[in-house]
N, C-alpha and C positions, 0 to 999 in steps of 0.2 A: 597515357602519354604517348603520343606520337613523335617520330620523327624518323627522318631520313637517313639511312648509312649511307645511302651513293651520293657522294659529295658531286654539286652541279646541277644536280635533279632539280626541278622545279615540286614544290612543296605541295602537289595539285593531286587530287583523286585519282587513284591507278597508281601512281609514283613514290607514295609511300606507304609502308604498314605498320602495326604496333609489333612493339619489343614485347616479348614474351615471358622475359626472363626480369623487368622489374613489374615490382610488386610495392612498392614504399614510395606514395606521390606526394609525404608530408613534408612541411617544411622546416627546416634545420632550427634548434632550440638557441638562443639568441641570449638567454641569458641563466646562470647558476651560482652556488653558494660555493665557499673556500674558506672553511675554519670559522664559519659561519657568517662570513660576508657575502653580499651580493659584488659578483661579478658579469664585467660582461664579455659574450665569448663574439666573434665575428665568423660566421658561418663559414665552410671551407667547401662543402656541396651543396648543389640547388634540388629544385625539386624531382625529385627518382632518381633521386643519387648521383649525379651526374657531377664530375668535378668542375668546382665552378676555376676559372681561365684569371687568375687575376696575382699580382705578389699579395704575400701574406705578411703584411710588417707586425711585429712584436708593438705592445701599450705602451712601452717607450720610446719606440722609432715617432710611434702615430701623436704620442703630445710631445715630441721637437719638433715637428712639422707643424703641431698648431700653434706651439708657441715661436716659431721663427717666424722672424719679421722678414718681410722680403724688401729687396734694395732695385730700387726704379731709377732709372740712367734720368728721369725727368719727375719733377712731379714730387710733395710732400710724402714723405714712407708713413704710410697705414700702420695705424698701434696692432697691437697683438691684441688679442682676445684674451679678457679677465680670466683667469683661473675658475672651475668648478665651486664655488661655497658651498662649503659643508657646516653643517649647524651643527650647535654645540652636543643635542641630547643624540645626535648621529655618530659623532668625533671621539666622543669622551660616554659612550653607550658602554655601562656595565665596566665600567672604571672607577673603584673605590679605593680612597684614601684611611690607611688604618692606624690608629697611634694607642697606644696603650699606655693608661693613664690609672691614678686612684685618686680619691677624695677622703679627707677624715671628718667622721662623724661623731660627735661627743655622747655619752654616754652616763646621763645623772642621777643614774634611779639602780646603779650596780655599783656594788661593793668589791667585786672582780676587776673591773675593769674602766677606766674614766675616757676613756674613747675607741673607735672603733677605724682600720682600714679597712678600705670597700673597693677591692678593684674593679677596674674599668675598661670596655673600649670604644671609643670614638670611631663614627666614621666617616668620614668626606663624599659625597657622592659630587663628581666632577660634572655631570652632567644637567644638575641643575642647582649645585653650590650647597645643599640642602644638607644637614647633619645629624646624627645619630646618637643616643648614650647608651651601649647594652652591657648591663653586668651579667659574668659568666654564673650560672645557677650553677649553688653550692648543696650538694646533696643534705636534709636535715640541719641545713644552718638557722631555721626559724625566723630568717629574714625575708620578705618580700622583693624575689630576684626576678633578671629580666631584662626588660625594656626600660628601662629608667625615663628617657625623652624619647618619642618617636619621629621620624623622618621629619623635618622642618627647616624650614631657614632660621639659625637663631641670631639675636641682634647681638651688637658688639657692644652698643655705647648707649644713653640716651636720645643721640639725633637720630637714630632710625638706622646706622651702618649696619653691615651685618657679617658675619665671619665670612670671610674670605680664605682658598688655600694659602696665600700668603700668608698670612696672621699665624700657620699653622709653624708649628719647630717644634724641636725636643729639646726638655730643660726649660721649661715654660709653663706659665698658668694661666689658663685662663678659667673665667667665671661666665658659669651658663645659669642663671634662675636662681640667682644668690648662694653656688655652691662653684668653690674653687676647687678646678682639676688642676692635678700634676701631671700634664704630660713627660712619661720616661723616656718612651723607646716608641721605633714605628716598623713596619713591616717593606723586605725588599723592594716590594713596586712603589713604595711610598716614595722611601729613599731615593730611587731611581728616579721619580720621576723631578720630584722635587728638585733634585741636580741637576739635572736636563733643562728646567725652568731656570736656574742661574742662583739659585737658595743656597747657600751656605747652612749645613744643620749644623747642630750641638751636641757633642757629642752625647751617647746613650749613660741616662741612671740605670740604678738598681731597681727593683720596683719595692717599694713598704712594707713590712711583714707586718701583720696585725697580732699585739705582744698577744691576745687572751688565747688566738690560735697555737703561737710558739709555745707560750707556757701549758696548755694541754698535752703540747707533744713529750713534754719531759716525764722520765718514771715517779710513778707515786712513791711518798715517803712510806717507809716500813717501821712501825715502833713495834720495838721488843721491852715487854715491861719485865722486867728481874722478880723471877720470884722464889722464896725460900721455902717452900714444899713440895716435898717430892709429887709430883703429882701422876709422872712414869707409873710409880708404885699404886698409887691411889687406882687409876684406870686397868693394870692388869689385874689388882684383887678382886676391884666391884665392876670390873664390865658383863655387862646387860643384865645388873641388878638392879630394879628400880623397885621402890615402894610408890604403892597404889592407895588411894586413902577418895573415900567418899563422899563429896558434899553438897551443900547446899547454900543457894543463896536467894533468900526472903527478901523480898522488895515490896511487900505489899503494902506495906507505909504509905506509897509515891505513890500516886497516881497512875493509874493504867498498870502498876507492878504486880508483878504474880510470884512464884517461887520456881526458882529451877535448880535442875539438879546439875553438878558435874561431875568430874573425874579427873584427881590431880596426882599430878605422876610426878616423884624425888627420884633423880639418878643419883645414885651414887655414888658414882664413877668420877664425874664432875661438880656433884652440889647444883643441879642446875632443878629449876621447876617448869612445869608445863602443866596447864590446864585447859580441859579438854570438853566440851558441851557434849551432852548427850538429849539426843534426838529421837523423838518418839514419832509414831506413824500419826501422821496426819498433823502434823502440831501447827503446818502454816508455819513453819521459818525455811530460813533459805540454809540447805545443809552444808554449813560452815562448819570445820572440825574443829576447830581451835580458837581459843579466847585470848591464850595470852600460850604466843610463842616459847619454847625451851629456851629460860634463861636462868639467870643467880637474882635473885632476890633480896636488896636488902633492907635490912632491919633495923639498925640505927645508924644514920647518918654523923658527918661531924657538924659540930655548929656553924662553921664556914659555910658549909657543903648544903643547908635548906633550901637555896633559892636556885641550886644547880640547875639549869636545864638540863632537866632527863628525856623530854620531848625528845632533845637533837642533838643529844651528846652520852654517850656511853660514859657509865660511872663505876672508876675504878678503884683498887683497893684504898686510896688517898682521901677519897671521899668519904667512905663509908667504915666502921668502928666497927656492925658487927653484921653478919649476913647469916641470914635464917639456912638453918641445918636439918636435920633428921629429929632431934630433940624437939623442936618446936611444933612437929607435926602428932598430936593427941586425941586421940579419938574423945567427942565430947567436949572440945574445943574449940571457939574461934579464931579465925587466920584475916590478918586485914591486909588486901594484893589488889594493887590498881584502883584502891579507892574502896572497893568492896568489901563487903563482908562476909567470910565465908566459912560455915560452920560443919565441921567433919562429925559425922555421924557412923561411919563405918570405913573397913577396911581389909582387902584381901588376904588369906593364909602366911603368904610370905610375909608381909608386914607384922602379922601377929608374931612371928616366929622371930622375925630380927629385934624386935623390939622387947621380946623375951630376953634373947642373948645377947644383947647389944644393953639393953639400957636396966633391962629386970623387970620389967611391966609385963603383967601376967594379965592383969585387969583389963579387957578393952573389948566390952559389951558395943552389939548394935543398939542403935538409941533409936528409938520408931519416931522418925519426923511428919508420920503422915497426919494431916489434918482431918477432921471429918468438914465434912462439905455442912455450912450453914443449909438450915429449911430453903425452901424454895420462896421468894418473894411472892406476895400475890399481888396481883398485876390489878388496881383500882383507875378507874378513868378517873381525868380530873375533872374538876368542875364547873357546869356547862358555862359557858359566855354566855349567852344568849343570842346567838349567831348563829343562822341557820334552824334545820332540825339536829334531835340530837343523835339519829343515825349516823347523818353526814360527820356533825362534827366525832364520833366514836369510831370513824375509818380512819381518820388521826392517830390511833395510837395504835390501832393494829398492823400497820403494815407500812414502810418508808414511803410509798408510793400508796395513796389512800385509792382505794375504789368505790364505786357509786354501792350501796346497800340494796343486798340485794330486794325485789319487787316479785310479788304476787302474780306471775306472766294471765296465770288460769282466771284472776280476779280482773286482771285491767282487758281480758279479750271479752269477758263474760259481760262486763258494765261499761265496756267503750261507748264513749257519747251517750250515756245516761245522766243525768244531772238533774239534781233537784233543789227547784227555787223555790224563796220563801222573801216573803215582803215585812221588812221591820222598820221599827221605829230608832232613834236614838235616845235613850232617857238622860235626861241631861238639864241642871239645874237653870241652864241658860236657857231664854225662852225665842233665841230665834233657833235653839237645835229643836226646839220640839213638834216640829211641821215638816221637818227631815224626813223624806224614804230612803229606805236601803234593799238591794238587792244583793240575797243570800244567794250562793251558786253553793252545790254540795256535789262535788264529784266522786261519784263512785268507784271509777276504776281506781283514784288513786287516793282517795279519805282525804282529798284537802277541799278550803272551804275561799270562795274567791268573794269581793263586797267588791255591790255596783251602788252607785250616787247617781240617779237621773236626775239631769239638771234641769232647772225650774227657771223660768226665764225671771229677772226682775229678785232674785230670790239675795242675790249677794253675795251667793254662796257656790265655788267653780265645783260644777258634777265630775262626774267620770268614774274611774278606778278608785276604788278607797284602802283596799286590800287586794294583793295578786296572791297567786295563788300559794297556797303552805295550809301546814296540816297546824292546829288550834287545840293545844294542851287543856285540860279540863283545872281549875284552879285547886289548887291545893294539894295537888298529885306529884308526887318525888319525882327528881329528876330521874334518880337511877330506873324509875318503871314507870315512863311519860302514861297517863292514858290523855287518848287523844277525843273529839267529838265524833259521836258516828251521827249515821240518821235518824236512832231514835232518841237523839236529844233535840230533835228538830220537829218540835209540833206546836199546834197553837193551844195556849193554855196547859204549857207544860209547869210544871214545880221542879226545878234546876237544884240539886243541893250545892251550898257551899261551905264556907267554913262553921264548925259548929253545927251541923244540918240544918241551919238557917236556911230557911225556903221562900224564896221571892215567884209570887204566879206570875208567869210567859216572860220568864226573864232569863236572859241568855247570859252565858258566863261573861265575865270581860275579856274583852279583844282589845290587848295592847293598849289597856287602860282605858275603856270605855264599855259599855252596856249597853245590848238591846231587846229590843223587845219583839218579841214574834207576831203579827198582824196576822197574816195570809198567806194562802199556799197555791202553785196553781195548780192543773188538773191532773200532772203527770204523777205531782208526790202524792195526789189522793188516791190514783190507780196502783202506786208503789207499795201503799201505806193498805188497800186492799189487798193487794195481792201477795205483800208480806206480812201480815198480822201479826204472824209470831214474833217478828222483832218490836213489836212495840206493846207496850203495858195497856190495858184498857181503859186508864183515863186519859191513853193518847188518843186510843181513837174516839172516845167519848167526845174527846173536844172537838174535833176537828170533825163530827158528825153533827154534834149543837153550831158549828161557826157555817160551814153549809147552809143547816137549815134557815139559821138566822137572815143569811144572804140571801135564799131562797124566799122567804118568806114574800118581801117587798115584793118581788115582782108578782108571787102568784096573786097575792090581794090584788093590786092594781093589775093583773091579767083578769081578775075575775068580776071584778067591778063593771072592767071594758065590756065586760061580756054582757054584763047585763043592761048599760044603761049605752054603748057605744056600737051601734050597727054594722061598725067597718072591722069588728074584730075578726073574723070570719075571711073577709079580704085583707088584713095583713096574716092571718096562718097561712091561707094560701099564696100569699107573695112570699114570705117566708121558705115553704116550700120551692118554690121556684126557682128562686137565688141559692137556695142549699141545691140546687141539683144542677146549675151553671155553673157554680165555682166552687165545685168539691174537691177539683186538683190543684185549686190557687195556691200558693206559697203563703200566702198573706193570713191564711186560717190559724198559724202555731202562735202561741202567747197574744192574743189577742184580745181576752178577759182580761189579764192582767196589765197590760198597757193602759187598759183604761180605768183599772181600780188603783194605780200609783197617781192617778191624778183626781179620781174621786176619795178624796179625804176624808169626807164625813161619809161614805157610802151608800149615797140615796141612789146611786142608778142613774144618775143624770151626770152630765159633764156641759162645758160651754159651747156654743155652735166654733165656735174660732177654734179652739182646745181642739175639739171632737174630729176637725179637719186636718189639722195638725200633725193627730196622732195616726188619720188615714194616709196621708202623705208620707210618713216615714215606714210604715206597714205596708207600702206597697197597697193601700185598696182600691178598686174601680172604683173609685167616685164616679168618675161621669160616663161609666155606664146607665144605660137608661132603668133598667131596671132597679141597681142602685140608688139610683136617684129618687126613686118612687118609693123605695125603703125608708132612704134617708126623711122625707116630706111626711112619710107618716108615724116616724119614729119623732118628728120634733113635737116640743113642748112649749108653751109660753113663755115668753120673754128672755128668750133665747139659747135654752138650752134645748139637750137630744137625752130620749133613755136608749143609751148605749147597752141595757141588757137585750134587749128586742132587738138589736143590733145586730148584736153579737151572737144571736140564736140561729142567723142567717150564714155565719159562719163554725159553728159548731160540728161534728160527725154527727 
């Protein structure tokens, strides 16, 4: 900030310099709060402090000069300027109206009490007419206190009015949401204000006491019942003599009941009883001392007096003729308390001794309650459904949560993806089952036995899955010690025993009510069936070395025949060799005999040229490789079949 002390100076460069001495070139605050309104202040210095040159009139000098009209010697007088408008949520900001009111609430479900007061308070919010219902929360009153209605405008009538502060008085009711208040009394600014507005109030009620609160405030009744025994005397003779007595109570009638034991204490002093549980380590109860609280016990009631409620009402001498004493307590006797029945078997020294000098009973043996413990149940599976195997179903009763039985880990790594297949028939008095094949699968890792149905085009009959997999009980064999089929009941021209040792040749047990018969095997079970010998009987392998040869035989004739009277025999060995030494890695080499023996039925070595393609196409085989080809031309036969064993010798190891 610049300027000039030497008054007259021309305000020009060289003639003035800066003041040193201000430092504050901001300008003066213009407006502030006062009890929390906005005021506004009219600056009294300018910028660097400098006093500003001007009068300073006072906010009521400054609106009579805006509100004076001024008076013109000529000319209509100019109106004055409207007043500031101040809105109402500005005017009436944080100005609440408060009346203190109650409402009564009926009450039809207590015997105490046929209605309830509910105090209240109302509030008015002036600033946008809106009202309030808050009950003041009553510490443990078990009523839901609070906000009863929150801030709203609420309506008066049906046509849409709505409470106004005028409508408001004391000694008044009105209805908010189908529940009528009692306006009583209201608070100093109310009053005030209200009066100010030109309201004549009413004068202040009392507010409603609610009777169920008043009557709680009064002292409880005290009943003294008269009594004509000294009992003074009774408690200094016998105090802290109590007899002990030991019992027991049998339940094992009921259901889930067992026997326990307690410990029942007679004071003396008062005639009072207590029974007391006893608790043994581990028993699984929750350690409760007490069964039945220190009380008097009675014994015969009057005939009035049966249907007393003893639940909820204490029973005094009026009711009751006679109340069980020290006499009634006998070792070797039962006591009936609370329903129960309770048979004392013993009792401590003192008791023996009072009941000497008290009563004359010298007699009062322990009586041995103990039971001996029944044998041990032995534990029988029931029996089988026929669901499942009967492993699975016999983890049923061992454990709540059944587990898979256990498996042979070393037998299923040893024979993983081992299987051996065998070709049967269905014996069966129906004559379209009897052209039926069936493919036996025997898995070794796990002894169960899976049937395949290759389907027959034209046949009527849907192939597929005939049996999944599961382990195959031998017939006539007890549940309790299933045996099940292994492999060496799987050979061709086996004698199968069943019931009676009735022996049927190549006849397989029944599978889920049906029968079959064993045809053929392929080359794995013959390499199995070598290299196990031991497992099977000598007329297993006998047969199944006669069923070979037999197979064998056809071809060798008609290989040797070729040889003699057919010139090209020579050239198909050597093509033979050829083609075994192209497709020695083919995929298409595995079951490849037997593909074509399920569809040669009578098993002459031939199949149909159409068939014979068929079964190349789903085996994956080069047909139309060239060499192949030149296989297939000289493996064909007249009138339209293939010998598929010459074939098949091109796929062989």
């Amino acid at each position: 900030m610049v300027s000039n002390p030497v008054h007259g100076l021309p305000f020009l460069p060289g003639t003035s310099f800066k003041d040193s001495t201000k430092t504050a070139f901001h300008r003066s605050q213009t407006l502030g709060y006062r009890n929390g309104y906005a005021i506004v202040r009219r600056p009294t210095v300018g910028i660097g402090g400098d006093r500003l040159q001007f009068n300073q009139l006072s906010q009521a000098e400054l609106d009579e000069l805006a509100s004076k009209a001024p008076v013109l010697t000529y000319g209509q007088p100019k109106q004055a300027p409207p007043a500031d408008f101040i809105p109402a949520h500005v005017a009436f900001d944080k100005k609440v109206l408060k009346f203190d009111a109650y409402f009564q609430e009926d009450v039809p479900m207590s015997t105490e009490e046929q209605y309830r007061i509910r105090q209240v308070n109302i509030y008015y919010y002036l600033e946008d007419d809106s009202m309030s219902v808050i009950e003041p929360v009553v510490e443990n009153s078990g009523i839901p206190q609070g906000k009863l209605i929150k801030r709203q405008r609420l309506a008066k009538n049906d046509r849409g009015d709505h409470y106004h502060w005028k409508d408001l008085n004391r000694g008044i009711n009105i209805t908010i949401y189908g529940k009528t208040f009692r306006v009583v009394d209201c608070d100093q600014f109310t009053q005030v204000f209200l009066e100010s507005q030109g309201i004549e109030l009413n004068p202040p009620e009392k507010m409603a006491l609610d009777p169920y609160i008043e009557l709680r405030k009064q002292p409880l009744r005290k009943y003294v019942t008269p009594s004509d025994f000294d009992q003074l005397k009774q408690f200094l003779t016998f105090d802290k003599q109590v007899l002990r007595f030991y019992a027991i109570w049998d339940d094992t009638d009921s259901m889930y009941g067992e026997c326990r034991t307690y410990i029942i204490h007679y004071y003396l002093m008062d005639d009072t009883v207590e029974i007391r549980e006893v608790h043994e380590r581990n028993d699984g109860r929750d350690p409760f001392p007490l069964l039945m609280n220190r009380q008097r016990i009675p014994k015969v009631l009057v005939e009035n007096a049966k249907n007393f409620p003893q639940c909820v009402l204490e029973i005094s001498d009026q009711e009751v003729l006679e109340w069980y004493t020290a006499k009634d307590f006998i070792v070797g006797k039962s006591l009936t308390v609370l329903g129960r029945t309770f048979f004392i078997y013993d009792c401590d020294p003192f008791t023996r001794r009072y009941y000497k000098e008290k009563f004359g009973i010298t007699d009062l043996p322990r009586i041995d309650v103990n039971k001996q413990e029944p044998p041990p149940v032995k534990q029988e599976l029931p029996p089988y459904n026929g669901f499942g195997l009967v492993e699975d179903s016999a983890q049923n009763c061992f454990a709540l949560i059944p587990k898979a039985p256990k498996k042979d880990v070393i037998k299923m790594l040893v024979n993983d993806n081992k299987v051996l297949r065998y070709l049967a028939a269905l014996e069966s008095p129906i004559p379209e089952d009897k052209d039926r094949r069936f493919v036996f699968s025997y898995f070794l890792a796990t002894d169960m036995i899976s049937i395949f149905e290759p389907p027959v085009r034209n046949s009527g009959i849907i192939g597929g899955k005939y049996l999944g997999r599961t382990k195959v009980v031998k017939p006539y064999s007890t549940v309790d010690n299933p045996i099940y089929y292994g492999p060496s009941d799987f050979f061709i021209g086996a004698v199968i025993e069943e019931h009676h040792q009735a022996k049927c040749t190549a006849t397989f047990s029944p599978v889920f009510g049906h029968r079959f018969i064993i045809l053929d095997t392929d080359e794995y079970v013959l390499k199995y069936m070598e290299s196990n010998a031991a497992q099977y009987s000598p007329e297993a392998l006998a047969s199944v070395q006669k069923h070979v040869r037999k197979l064998e035989a056809p071809a060798s004739e008609s290989e040797s025949k070729q040889t003699e009277k057919d010139p090209g025999v020579q050239e198909l060995e050597a093509l033979i060799d050829t083609v075994q030494k192209q497709l020695k890695d083919h995929s298409c080499k595995d079951n490849i005999r037997e593909a074509f023996q399920i569809y040669d039925k009578e098993a002459s070595g031939y199949v149909d040229r159409d068939m014979f393609f068929k079964i190349c196409e789903s085996l994956n085989v080069p047909v139309d490789d060239s060499l192949v080809k030149e296989l297939i031309r000289m493996c064909s036969h007249g009138e339209g079949k293939i010998n598929y064993y010459n074939f098949v010798r091109a796929f062989s190891n």
